[in-house]
TILUMDO-428570 format. One record per residue (C-alpha): residue number from 1; residue in three letters; x, y, z. Coordinates in Angstrom, 1 decimal. Layout:
BEGIN
<pt><n>NUM</n><res>ALA</res><X>X</X><Y>Y</Y><Z>Z</Z></pt>
...
END
This chain:
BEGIN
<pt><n>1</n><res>UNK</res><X>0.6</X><Y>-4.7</Y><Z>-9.6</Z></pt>
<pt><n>2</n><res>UNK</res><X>4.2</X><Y>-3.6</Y><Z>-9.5</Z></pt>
<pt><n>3</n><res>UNK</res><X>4.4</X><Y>-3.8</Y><Z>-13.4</Z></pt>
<pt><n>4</n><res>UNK</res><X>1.2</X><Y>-2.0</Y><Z>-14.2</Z></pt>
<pt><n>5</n><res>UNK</res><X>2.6</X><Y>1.0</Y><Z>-11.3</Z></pt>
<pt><n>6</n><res>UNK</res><X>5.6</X><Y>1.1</Y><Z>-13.4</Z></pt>
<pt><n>7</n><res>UNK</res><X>4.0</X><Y>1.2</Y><Z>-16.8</Z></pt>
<pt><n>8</n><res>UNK</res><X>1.6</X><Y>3.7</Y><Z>-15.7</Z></pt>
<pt><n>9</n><res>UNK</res><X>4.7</X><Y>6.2</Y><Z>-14.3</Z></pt>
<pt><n>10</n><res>UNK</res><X>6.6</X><Y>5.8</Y><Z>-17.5</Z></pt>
<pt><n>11</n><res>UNK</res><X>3.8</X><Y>6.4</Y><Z>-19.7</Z></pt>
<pt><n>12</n><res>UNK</res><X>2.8</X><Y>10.1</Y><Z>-17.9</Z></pt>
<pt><n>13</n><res>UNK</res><X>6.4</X><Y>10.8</Y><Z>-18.3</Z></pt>
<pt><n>14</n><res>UNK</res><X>6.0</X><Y>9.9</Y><Z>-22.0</Z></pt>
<pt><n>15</n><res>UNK</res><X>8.5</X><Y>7.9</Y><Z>-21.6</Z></pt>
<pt><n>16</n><res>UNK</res><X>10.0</X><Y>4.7</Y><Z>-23.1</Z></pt>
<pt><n>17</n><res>UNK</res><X>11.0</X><Y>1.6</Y><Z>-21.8</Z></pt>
<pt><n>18</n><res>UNK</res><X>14.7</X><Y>2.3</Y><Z>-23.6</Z></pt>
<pt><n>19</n><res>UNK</res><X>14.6</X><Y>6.2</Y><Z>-21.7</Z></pt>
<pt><n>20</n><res>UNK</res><X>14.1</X><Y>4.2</Y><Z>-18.4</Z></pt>
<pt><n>21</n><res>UNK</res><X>16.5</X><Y>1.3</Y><Z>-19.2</Z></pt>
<pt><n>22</n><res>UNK</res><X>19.0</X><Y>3.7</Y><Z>-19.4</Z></pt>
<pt><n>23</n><res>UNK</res><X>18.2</X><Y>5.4</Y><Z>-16.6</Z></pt>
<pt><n>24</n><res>UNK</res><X>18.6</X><Y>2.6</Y><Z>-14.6</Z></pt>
<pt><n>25</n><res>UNK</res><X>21.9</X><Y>1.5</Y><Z>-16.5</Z></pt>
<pt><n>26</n><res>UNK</res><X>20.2</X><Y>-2.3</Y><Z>-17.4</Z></pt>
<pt><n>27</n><res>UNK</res><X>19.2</X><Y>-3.2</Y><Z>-21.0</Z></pt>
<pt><n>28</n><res>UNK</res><X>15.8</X><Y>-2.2</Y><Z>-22.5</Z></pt>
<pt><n>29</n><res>UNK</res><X>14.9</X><Y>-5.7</Y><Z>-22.5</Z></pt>
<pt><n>30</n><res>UNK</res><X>15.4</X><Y>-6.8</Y><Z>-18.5</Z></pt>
<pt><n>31</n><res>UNK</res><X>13.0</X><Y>-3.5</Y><Z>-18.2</Z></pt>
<pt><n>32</n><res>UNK</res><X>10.6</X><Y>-4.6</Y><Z>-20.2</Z></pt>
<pt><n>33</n><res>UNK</res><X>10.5</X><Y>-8.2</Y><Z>-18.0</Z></pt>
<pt><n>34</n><res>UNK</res><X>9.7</X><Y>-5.8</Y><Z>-15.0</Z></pt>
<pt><n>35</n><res>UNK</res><X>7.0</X><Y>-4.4</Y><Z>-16.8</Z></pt>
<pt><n>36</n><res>UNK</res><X>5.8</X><Y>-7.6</Y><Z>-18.5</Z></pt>
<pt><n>37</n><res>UNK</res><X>5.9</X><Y>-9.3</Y><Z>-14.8</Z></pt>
<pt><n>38</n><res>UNK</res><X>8.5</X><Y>-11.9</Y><Z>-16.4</Z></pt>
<pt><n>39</n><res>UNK</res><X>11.2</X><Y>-10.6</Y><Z>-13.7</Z></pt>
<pt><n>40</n><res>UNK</res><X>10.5</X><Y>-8.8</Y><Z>-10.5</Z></pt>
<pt><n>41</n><res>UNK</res><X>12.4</X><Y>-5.8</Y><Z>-9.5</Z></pt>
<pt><n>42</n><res>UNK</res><X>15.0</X><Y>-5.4</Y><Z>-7.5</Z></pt>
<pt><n>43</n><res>UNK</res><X>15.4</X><Y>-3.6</Y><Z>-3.8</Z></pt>
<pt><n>44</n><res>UNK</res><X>17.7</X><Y>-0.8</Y><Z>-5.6</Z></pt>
<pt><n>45</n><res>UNK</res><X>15.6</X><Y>-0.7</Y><Z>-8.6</Z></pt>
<pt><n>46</n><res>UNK</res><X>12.0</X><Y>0.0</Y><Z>-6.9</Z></pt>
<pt><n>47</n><res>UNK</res><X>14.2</X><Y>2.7</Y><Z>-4.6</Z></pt>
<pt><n>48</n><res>UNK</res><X>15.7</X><Y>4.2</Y><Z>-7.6</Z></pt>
<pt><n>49</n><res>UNK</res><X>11.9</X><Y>4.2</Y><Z>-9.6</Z></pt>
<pt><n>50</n><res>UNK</res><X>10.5</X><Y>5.7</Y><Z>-6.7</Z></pt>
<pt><n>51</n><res>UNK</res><X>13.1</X><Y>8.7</Y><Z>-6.9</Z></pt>
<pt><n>52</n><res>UNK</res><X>12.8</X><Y>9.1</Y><Z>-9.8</Z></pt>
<pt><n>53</n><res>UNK</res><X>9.2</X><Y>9.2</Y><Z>-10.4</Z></pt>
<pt><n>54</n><res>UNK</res><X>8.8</X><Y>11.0</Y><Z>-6.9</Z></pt>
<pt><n>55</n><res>UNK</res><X>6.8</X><Y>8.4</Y><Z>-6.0</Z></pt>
<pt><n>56</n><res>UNK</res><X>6.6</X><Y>6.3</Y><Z>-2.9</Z></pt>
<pt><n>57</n><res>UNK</res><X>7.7</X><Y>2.9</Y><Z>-3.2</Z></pt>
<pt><n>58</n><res>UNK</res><X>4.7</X><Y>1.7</Y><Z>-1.3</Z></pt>
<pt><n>59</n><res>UNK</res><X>3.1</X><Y>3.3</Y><Z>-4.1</Z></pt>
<pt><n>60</n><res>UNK</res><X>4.7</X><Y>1.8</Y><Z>-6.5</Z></pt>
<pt><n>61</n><res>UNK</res><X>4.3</X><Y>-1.8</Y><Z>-4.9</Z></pt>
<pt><n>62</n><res>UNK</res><X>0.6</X><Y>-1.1</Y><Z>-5.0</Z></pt>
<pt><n>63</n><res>UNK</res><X>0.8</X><Y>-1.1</Y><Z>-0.8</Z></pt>
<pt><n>64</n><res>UNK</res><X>-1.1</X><Y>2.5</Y><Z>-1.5</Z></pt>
<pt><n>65</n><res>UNK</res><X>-2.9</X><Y>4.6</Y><Z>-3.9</Z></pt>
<pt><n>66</n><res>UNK</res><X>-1.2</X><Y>7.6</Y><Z>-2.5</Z></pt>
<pt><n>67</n><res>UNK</res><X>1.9</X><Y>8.2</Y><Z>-4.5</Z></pt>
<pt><n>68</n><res>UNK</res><X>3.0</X><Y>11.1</Y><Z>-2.3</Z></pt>
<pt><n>69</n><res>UNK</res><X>6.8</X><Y>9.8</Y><Z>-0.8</Z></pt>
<pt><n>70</n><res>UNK</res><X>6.5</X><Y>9.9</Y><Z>3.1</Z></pt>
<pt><n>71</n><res>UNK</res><X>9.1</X><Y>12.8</Y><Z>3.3</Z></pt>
<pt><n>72</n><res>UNK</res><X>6.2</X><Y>15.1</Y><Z>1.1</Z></pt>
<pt><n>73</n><res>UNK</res><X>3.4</X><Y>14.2</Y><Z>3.8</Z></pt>
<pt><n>74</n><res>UNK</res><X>2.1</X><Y>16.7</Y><Z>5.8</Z></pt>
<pt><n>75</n><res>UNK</res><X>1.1</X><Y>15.4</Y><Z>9.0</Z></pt>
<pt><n>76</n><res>UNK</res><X>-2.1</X><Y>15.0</Y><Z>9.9</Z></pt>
<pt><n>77</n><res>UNK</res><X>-4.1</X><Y>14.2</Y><Z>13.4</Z></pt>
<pt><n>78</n><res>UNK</res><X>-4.8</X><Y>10.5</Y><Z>12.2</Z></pt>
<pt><n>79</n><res>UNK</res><X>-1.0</X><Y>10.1</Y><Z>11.4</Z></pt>
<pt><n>80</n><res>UNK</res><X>0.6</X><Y>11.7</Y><Z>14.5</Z></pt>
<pt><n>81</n><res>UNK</res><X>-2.4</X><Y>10.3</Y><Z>16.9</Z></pt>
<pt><n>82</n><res>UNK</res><X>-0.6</X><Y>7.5</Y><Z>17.3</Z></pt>
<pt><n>83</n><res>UNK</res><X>3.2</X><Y>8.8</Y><Z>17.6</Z></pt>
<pt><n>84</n><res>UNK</res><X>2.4</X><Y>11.3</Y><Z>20.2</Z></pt>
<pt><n>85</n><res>UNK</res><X>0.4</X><Y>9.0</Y><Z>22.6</Z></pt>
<pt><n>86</n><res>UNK</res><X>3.5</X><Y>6.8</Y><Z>22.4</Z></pt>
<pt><n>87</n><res>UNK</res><X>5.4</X><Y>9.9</Y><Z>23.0</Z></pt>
<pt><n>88</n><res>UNK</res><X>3.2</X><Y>11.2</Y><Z>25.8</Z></pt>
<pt><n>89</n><res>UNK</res><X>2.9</X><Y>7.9</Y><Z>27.4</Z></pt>
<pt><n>90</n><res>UNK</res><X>7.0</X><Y>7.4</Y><Z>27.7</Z></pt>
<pt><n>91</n><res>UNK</res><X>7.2</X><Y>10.6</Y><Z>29.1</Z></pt>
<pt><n>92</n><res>UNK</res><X>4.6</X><Y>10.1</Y><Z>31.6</Z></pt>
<pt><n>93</n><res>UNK</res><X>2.2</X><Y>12.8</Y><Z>30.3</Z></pt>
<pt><n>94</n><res>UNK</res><X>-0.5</X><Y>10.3</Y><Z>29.8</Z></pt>
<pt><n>95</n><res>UNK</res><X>-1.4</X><Y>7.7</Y><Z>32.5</Z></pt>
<pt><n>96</n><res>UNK</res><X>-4.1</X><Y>5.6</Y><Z>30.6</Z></pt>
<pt><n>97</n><res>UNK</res><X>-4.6</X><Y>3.6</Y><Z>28.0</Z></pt>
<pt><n>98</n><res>UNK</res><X>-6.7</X><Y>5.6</Y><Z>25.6</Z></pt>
<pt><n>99</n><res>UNK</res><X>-5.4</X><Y>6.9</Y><Z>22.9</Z></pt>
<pt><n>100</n><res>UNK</res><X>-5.3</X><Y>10.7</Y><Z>21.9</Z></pt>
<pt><n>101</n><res>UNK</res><X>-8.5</X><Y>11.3</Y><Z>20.1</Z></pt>
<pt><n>102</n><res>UNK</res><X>-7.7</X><Y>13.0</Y><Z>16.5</Z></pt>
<pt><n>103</n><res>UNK</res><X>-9.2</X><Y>16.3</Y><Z>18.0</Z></pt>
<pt><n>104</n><res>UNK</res><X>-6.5</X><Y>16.1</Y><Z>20.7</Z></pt>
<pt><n>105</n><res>UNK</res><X>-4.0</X><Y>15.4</Y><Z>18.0</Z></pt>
<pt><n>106</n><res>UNK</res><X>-5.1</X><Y>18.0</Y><Z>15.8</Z></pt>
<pt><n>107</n><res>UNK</res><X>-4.9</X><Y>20.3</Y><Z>19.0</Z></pt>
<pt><n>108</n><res>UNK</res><X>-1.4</X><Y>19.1</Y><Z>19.5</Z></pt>
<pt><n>109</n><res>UNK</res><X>-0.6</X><Y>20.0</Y><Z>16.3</Z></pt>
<pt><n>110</n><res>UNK</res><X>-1.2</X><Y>23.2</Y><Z>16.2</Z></pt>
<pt><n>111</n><res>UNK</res><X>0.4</X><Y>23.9</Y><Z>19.4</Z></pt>
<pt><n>112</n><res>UNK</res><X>3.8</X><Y>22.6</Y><Z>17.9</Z></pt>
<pt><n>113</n><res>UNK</res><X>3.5</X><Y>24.6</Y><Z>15.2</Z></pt>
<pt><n>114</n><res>UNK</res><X>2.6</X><Y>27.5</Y><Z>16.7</Z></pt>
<pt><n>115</n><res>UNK</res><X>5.8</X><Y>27.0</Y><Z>19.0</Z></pt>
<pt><n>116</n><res>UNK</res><X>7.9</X><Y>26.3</Y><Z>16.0</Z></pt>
<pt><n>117</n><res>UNK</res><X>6.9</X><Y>29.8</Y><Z>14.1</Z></pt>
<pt><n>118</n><res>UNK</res><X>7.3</X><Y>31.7</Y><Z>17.4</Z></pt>
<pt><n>119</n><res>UNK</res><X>10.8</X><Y>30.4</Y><Z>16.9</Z></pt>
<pt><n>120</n><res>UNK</res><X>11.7</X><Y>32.0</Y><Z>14.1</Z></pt>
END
């Protein structure tokens, strides 16, 4: 999956595998193994694609078919459900088990935002 992820990046780019190669600083040919699933990727190399592209690397590992990089992500309720019921429930805010419905969380939402505009 990884190879056809990269391929696909470089290609609406327009790039080649030699631009990229030298990007990375490795030869044109220990790219084209990545591509060609010969070699697999390093850590560092999958981080610096990912940067590159602007691309998660989940995305790039074919973990996702969302390419957007988690610090581009707006949150959402089904997102942030989760984190803020933790959140409530260590601060003692919630005292059962359930879980903050997405309404709540979308509710929740737009109270903090509302809070962080009347900040500024």
């Amino acid at each position: 999956m990884i190879q056809d992820r990269m391929k696909e990046c470089r290609e609406q780019k327009k790039l080649t595998q030699v631009d990229i190669a030298k990007r990375l600083n490795i030869t044109r040919q220990a790219y084209n193994h990545y591509e060609t699933g010969k070699r697999k990727p390093s850590a560092d190399v999958i981080t610096a694609l990912a940067e590159f592209y602007d691309i998660s690397t989940d995305y790039l590992l074919g973990n996702t078919d969302d390419p957007t990089p988690p610090d581009k992500k707006k949150p959402t309720p089904e997102t942030v459900g989760p984190i803020l019921t933790k959140m409530l429930k260590e601060q003692g805010y919630l005292q059962d088990d359930q879980p903050l419905t997405d309404e709540e969380a979308a509710q929740l939402l737009k109270i903090a935002k509302a809070v962080r505009e009347s900040m500024k």
